[in-house]
Structures are given as structure tokens and as C-alpha cells.
N, C-alpha and C positions, 0 to 999 in steps of 0.2 A: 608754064608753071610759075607760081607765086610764092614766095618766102616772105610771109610776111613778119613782121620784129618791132617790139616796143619796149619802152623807157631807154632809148639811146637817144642821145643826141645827134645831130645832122652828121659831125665829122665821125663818130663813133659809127652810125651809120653806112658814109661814104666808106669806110674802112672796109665795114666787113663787105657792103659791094665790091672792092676791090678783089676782097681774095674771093669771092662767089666766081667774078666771073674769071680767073685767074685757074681756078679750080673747073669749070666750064671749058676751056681752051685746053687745060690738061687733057682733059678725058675725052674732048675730040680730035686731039693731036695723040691720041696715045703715047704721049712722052711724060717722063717720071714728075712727079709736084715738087714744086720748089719746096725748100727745105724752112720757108720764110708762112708757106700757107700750112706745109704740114705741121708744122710747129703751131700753129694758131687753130687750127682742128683739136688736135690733141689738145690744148687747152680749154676747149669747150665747155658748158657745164652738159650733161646728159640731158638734158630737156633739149638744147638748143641741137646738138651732137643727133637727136634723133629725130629730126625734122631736117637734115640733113641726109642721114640714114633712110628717108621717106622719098628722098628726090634722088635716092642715087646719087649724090654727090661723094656719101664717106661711105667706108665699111663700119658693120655694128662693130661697136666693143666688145672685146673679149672680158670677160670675166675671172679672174683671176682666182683659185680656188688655193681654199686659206689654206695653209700647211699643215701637214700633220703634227699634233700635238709630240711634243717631244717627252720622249723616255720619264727623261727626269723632273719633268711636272706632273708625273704623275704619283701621286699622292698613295703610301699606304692603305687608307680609311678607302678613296674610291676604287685601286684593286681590290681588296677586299672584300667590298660591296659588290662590285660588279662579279667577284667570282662565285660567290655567293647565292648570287641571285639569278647566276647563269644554268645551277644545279646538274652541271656536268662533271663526271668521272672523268679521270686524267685517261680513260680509254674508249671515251666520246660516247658514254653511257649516261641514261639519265641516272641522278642519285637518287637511290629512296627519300623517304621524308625522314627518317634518321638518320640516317648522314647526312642531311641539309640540317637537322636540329644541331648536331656533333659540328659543323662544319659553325654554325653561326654563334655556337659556345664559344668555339675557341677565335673568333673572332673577333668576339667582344673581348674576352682576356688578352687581347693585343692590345687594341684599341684603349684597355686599362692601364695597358702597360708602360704603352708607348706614342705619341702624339702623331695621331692621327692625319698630318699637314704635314707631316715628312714626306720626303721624295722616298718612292718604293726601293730606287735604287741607292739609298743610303743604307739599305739594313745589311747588317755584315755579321763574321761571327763570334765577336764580342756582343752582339746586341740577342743571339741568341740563345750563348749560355745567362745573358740579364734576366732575359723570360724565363727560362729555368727557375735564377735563383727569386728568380718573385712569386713563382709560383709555391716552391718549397715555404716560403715565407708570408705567404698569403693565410690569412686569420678565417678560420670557416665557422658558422655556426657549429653547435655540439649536436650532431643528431645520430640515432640509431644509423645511421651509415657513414658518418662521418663523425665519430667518438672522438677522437686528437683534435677536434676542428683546424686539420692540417689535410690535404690534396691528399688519398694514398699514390703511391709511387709510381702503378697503372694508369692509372688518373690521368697525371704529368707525362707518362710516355707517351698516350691515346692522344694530348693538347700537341706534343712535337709532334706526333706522324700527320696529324692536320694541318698543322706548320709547312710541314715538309710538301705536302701535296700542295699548298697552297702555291710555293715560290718555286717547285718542281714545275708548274705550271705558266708560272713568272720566267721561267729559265727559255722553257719550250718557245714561247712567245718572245723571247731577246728583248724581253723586259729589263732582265737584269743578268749579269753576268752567270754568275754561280748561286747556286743554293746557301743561302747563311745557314740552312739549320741542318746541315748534311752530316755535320760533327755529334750532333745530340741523339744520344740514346732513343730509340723508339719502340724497338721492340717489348710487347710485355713478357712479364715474366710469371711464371707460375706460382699460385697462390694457394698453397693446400692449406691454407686455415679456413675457408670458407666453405670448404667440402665437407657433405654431409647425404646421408641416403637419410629420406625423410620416410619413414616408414607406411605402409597402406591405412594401418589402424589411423596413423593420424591426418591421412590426408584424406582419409574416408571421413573421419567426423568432422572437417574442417569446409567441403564436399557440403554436407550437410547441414551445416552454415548456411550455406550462401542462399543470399536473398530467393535466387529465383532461375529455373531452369536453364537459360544462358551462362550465370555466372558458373551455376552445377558442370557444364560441359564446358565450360571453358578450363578451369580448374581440372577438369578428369583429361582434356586433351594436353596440358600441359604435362601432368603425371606419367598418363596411362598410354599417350600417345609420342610423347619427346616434343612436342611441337617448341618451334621459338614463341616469346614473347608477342612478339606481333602477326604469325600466321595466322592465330585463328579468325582474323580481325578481320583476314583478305578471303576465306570463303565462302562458300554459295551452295545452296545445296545441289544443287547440279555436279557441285564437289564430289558427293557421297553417292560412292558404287556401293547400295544395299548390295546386289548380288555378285558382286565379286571379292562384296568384306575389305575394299578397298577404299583410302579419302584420297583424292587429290590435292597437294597442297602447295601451294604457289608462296614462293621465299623471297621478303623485299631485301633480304640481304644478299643472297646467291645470283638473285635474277638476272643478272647482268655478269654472269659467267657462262659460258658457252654449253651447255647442256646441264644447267643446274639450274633452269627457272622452275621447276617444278618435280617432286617425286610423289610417291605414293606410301602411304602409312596404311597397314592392319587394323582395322576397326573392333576387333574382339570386346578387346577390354573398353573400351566406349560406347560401345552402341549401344546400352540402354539408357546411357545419358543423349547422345544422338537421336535416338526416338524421342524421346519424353522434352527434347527440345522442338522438334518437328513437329509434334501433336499439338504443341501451341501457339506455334509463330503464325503471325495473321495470313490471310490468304491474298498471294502473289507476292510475299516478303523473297524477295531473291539470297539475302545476305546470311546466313548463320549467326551475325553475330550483330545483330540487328540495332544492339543499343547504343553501341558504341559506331562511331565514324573510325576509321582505317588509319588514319592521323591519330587519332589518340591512345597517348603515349603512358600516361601519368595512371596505371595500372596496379602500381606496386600500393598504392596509400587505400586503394580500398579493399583491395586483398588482404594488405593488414591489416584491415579491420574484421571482415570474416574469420581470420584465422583465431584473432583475440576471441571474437565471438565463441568461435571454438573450446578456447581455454586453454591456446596455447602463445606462448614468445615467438616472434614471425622469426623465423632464421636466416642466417646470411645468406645472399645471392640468391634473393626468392625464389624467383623462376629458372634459374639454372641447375639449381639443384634439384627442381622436379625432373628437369631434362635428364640431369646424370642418375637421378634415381628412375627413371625408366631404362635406360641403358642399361645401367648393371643389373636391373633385372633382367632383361631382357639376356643378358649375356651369362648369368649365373645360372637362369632357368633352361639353359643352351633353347630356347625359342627358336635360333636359327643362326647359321656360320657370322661368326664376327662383322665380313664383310658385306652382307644383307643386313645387319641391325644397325653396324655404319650407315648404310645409303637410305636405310629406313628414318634415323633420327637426322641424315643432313650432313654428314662431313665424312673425312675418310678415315680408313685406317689410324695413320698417324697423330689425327687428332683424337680421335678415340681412346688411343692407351694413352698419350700426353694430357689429357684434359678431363677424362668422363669415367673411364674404369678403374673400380679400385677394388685391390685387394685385400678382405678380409680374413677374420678367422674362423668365420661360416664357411669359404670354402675349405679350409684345410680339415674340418668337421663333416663336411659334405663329399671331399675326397677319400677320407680314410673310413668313412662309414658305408661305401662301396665293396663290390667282392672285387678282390683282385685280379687282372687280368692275364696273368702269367700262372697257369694253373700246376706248372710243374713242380712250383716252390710252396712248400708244407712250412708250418709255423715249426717245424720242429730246426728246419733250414733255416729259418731266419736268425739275425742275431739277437742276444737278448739287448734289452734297450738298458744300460747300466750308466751310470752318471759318469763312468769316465769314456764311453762312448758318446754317447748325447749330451754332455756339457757346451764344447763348443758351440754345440746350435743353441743349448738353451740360451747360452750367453747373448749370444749373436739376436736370438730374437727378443731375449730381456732389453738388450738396448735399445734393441726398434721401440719399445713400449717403451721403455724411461724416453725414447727421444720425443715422442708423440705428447701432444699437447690434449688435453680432456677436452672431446667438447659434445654437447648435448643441445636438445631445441625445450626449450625451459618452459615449464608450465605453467598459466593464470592459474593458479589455486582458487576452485572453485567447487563447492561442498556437494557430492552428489554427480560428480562430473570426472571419470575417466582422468589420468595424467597422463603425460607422457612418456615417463617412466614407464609407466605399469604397462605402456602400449610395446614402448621398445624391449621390455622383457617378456611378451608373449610372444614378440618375432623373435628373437631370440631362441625361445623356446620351440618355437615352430621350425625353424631353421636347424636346433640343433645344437645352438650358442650356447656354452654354458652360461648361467647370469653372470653379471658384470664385465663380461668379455670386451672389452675395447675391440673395435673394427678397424685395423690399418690399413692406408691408402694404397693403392697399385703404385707398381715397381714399374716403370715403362724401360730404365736403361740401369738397373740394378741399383737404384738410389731408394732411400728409404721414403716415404711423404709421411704426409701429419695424418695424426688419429681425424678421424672423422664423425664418427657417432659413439657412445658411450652406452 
């Protein structure tokens, strides 16, 4: 075998002869290498080193594998990004596309907040009531949903609990010790200003509006059906059990809870918006909701323009309070026990009285103009109803009303066109309401809430 070698000199050379055949006499002598040839191996460069490696004179080199990046080079800005972009739930779920949009909002409001090229494990919890107060502090444009151009208070709890899931995940993975933002309020809190039952009259001409038979059943499913905001977005007509009067509907918010990825809703009040959709979707269109892609989110801006169209002021929490105003129908009209129009609209019990059912004075109208059920008791047995007997209630309910805030859904004055008013004073009248009765909110733990419709 040949070793051949160039640009050395003769003694450069003789040298390396020297440890070749030195190295040679090793490995026929099976006795250990001098400490004088090993050393001169190991100084090799890798070209030479492996033309050695070829003749069986050396072993390959090992490779030495770089060390794992440590903790603390790791930068806020690229956790962040990579959790992000990871779109896992802290319960090894994928996240829907809404919580990946919620998750990349409050992302950025870090990244505004705070320099990006810090070590993840500098954040502490001084650094999370800072976010906090930047947030309270943060300057918003003025829009129909953000009148103060300040965060509301939900807002800012909704940006911590993404906080929190972020570095709760930081913690799991010995990223970093502890949670900075474990101290920060997160939970929301209940908002009975926004509450409001939007009446049939007006979301029937509002309905009527709309451009074109998708937007028609989209609008009737959110009312007439409770559906969320982005369900109708995910079904097929393959959905729609014509003869069981049943929709199947698949929830990108629940889905990734263990027997909540899908329930079934009653088609009654839909289904002649359901056909008159059907009868025009092109032939082999799978989707129901054809126009739009499943991602798209940004629903509210052209709703409010149908609704204008209509002739009326879009009202708070657009589409929630179609939601809650199918409920209380649903639950006023006893349609069915509490706990089937629960699992019909998507949540349970508990969040139904805390969140969706409210008390009016349509039912107290709708209960005393009932026959009584105790057939022994004769009005002659009753007591008479005198003001120093029924004072304290009147009292008691006069302050519920003085505590109650006015609120109405305001109408484009338009000549020739239905108000709102005059819609909510035909249910009214339909129902039983005497005019100008203010509707008070449910009691869920004998606390009074805010008026809701007027």
C-alpha cells in the first residue's frame, strides 16, 4: 500500500515516515502507540487523517455534537414564535384558527412591550404587572367597539390568560422556573351592559337585508339556531338531517374537549332558510357556507352593514347576543328542559344562567296571566294586595329599575321604514309587556344585572 504526500519537504517527509512505520510496528505488535505518534495523528488535518483512515492505520474521528443551546439564550421573541407557530394546546390539542389568531395578538403586544432579545428567562413578576400597566395605558383608536380608545377590562384579562398559557408552557418544558404572570388577574368578568334580546321583528328585516341566500341562513342560524360565530363556516350539507329535523355541528372552540367536538341543533325555525340555500348552491358545492373560507374571521364589518341596510344601530356583541337571544327563547317558550337547550346551544347548565338567561318582566306577565295551580285557593282566600303589604317588594323591585341602565338597539331613521321601537313595542305587546316596560336581566345567585332591552 502507498501513502502518497506532497508539498513537504524531504525532512518534513522522513518525519512523517518515521511515525507511519512506528504506527505499522504498533498494529503488528498489538502493543499501545507511543504517546509521541499519537499526538501527531491527532494533530492531523482531516484530509490527511483520512487517507490514513483508508489504510487502516487511525480510527475515524468522532464527531463531536454541539451542545444543546442553553436556557438562557433563549430569547423571548424566538419562544414566542416557535409557540406560536407550534399551534398546540397546553393539552397536546391542536388550536383552532382562533386561538392561533388570539395567541399571535397577544404576542405581538409583548413584543411591543417588551425587547424582544431578552433572555425568556429574565421575565419575572414585576415585568408582568408592566404589561398590565401598558396595556391599561395603551391609546386605541375610537371605534364602535372601542368608544374610550382604551383596552376594556376583558380585553386585558383574555391578553394575561395567553400570557399565562404561554410561560405555563415555558415552565413545563424547564424553560424557566416559574410563571411571571401567575400573580395577574385572568379570569373575566361579567358584563351585563352588552346584554340585550334583539327582537324577531328586527332580525327578520335585517334577514332581509342580506345580500343573498348564504348570508340569509347564516344570519337565521345565528338567531334561530344559537350557532357560534364561526360554526356555520365549518358545515356541509351532509350536516343536515332533513328527516330527523336535525344539523350536525362541529365547534372549533369545544372540539378538543373530550365528547364536545360536535352536537346536534333543531332545524325548525331554519329550515326554510336551509332550503332556499340548498336550491342554489352549485352542483357538488360540499360546504354550506360556500363564500367564505373557514379562516375567515372578520364577519362582524359586513353584518354591520346589512344591519344598517336594515335601518337599524348594529348592537353590542353582535353575534352573542343572537346566541343569547335564541336561548331565552328557547327557554321562555319552555321549547324544552333547560338542560337540552343547554346542550342544544353548546355549554352547560352553569353557563347558561351566568352568561345567556335573563330575567324579565314578560315572564312575570306570562306567569300571573296563567290559571293557578293550587285549585283549593279561591280569590276570596287570597290576601288583598294593599301597599302596606306589597311595598317592600315594590321597593325592592323599584331599585332593581333605578339600578338598571337604559339600553335600546337605535334606529337609522329612514322615511317609510319600520323602527325599532315600534318593533320592540309589538313584542311587547305580543308577549304581554305592558309599553315601555324595561326587561331586567336573570338573577343566577340573587344579584340584580343591568336592563337589557327597553
Amino acid at each position: 500500500r502507498t501513502l502518497r504526500v506532497s508539498g513537504l519537504s524531504k525532512k518534513q517527509a522522513e518525519d512523517v515516515l518515521r511515525h507511519i512505520e512506528n504506527i505499522v510496528s504498533s498494529k503488528l505488535q498489538r502493543t499501545k502507540l507511543e504517546d509521541d505518534d499519537a499526538a501527531w495523528i491527532g494533530n492531523l488535518t482531516d484530509k490527511f487523517h483520512s487517507k490514513l483512515v483508508r489504510l487502516r492505520l487511525a480510527e475515524p474521528r468522532v464527531v463531536a455534537e454541539p451542545e444543546p443551546e442553553s436556557h438562557a439564550s433563549i430569547t423571548l421573541a424566538e419562544f414566542l414564535d416557535e409557540f406560536v407557530a407550534d399551534a398546540t394546546t397546553l393539552k397536546n390539542q391542536p388550536a383552532s384558527i382562533q386561538t392561533q389568531n388570539k395567541w399571535s395578538g397577544t404576542r405581538n403586544l409583548l413584543l411591543d412591550c417588551f425587547d424582544g432579545t431578552s433572555p425568556l428567562n429574565s421575565m419575572n413578576l414585576a415585568d408582568a404587572k408592566t404589561f398590565r400597566k401598558w396595556m391599561e395605558r395603551r391609546k386605541l383608536p375610537k371605534t364602535k367597539r372601542t368608544p374610550t380608545g382604551k383596552m376594556a377590562e376583558n380585553s386585558m384579562r383574555q391578553r394575561i390568560a395567553n400570557c399565562k398559557t404561554f410561560f405555563s408552557y415555558a415552565v413545563r418544558e424547564e424553560l424557566i422556573p416559574n410563571n411571571p404572570f401567575r400573580n395577574q388577574a385572568s379570569t373575566l368578568i361579567e358584563n351585563e351592559d352588552g346584554k340585550q334580546i334583539i327582537a324577531t321583528e328586527i332580525i327578520n328585516n335585517v334577514i332581509q337585508s342580506a345580500p343573498d341566500a348564504q348570508w340569509k341562513l347564516l344570519i337565521a342560524l345565528w338567531r334561530y339556531a344559537g350557532l357560534r360565530k364561526m360554526e356555520p363556516l365549518e358545515l356541509d350539507w351532509t350536516d343536515v338531517l332533513w328527516a330527523e329535523g336535525k344539523l350536525r355541528v362541529r365547534s372549533p372552540k369545544t372540539r378538543h374537549h373530550r365528547g364536545r367536538e360536535m352536537r346536534y341543533v333543531p332545524i325548525r325555525d331554519v329550515l326554510k332558510y336551509l332550503e332556499d340555500a340548498h336550491a342554489v348552491a352549485p352542483d357538488g358545492e360540499k360546504r354550506i357556507m360556500s363564500r367564505y373560507s373557514q379562516s375567515m374571521s372578520n364577519l362582524h364589518k359586513p353584518f354591520e352593514q346589512i344591519i344598517e341596510k336594515a335601518g337599524y344601530e348594529p348592537w353590542p356583541n353582535l353575534i352573542k347576543n343572537l346566541r343569547l337571544s335564541c336561548e331565552n327563547d328557547w327557554l321562555t317558550a319552555n321549547e324544552a328542559p333547560a338542560h337540552v337547550i343547554a346542550a342544544w346551544i353548546g355549554h352547560d347548565i352553569e353557563v347558561q344562567n351566568s352568561s345567556y338567561a335573563i330575567v324579565s318582566d314578560g315572564h312575570f306577565e306570562q306567569f300571573n296571566n296563567r290559571p293557578s295551580n293550587h285549585s283549593n285557593k279561591t280569590a276570596e282566600n287570597a290576601p288583598q294586595m294593599t301597599p302596606d303589604l306589597m311595598g317592600s317588594d315594590e321597593k325592592r323591585v323599584s331599585g332593581q329599575s333605578e339600578q338598571c341602565e337604559e339600553k335600546h338597539v337605535s334606529p337609522i331613521k329612514k322615511q317609510g321604514q319600520m323602527t325599532l321601537l315600534d318593533a320592540l313595542e309589538r313584542t311587547r305587546t305580543s308577549t304581554g309587556l305592558p309599553p315601555h316596560a324595561p326587561q331586567a336581566c336573570v338573577s343566577t345567585n340573587s344579584t340584580t344585572r343591568a336592563i337589557n332591552v327597553q
